[in-house]
C-alpha positions in Angstrom: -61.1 22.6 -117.4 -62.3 20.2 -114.7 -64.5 18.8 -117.1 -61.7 18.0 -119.5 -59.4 16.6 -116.6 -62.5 13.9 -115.4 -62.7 12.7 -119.2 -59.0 12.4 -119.7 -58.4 11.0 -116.7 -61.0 8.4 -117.4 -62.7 8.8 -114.1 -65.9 8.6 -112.4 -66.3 11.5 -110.3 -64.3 14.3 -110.1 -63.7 16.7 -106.0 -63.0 20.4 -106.7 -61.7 21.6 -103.8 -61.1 25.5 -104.1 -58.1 26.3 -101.8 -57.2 29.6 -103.3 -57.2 32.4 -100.3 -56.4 29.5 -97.7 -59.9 28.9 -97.6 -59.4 25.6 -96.0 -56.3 25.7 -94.4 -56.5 26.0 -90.8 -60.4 25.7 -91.2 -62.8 23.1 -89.4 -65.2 23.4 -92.5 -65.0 22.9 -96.4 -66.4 23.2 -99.8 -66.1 21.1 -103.0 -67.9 20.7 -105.7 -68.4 16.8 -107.0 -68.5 16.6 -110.4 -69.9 13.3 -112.0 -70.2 12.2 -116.0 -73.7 14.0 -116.4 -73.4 17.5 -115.4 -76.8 17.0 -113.8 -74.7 14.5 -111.2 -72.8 17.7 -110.0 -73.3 18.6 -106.8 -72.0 21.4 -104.1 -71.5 20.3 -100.6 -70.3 22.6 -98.0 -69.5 24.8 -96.2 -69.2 22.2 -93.2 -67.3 20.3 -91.6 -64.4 18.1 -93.6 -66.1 15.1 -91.9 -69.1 16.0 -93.3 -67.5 16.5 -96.7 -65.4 13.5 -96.5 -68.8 11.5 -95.7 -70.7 13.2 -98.8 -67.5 12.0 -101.3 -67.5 8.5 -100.0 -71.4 8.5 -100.5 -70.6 9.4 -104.2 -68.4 7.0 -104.9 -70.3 4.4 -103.3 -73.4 5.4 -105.6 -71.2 5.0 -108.4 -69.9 1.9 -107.7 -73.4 0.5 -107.4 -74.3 1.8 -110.7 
């Protein structure tokens, strides 16, 4: 599905951020899963801190960007 939703949407990366059980809610830390065009891209980052997350995303897009 999330897959289907990056091509649609035309877009470069995808976040998954699984909230299900309030797992972030309320929580210092996060995980996501950044999901690029080549399923090789994909990457997991987390658990840690949301800074840390947030830093790892902007380093994607960056990357991208450069491409």
């Amino acid at each position: 599905l999330a897959r289907t939703k990056l091509a649609s949407k035309g877009c470069d990366i995808l976040v998954l951020n699984d909230v299900s059980g309030g797992r972030t809610f309320g929580s210092r830390e996060n995980t996501v899963t950044i999901l690029g065009g080549d399923p090789q891209d994909d990457s997991t980052v987390g658990p840690t801190s949301k800074e840390a997350v947030a830093n790892a995303v902007l380093d994607r897009v960056v990357a991208v960007r450069a491409d």
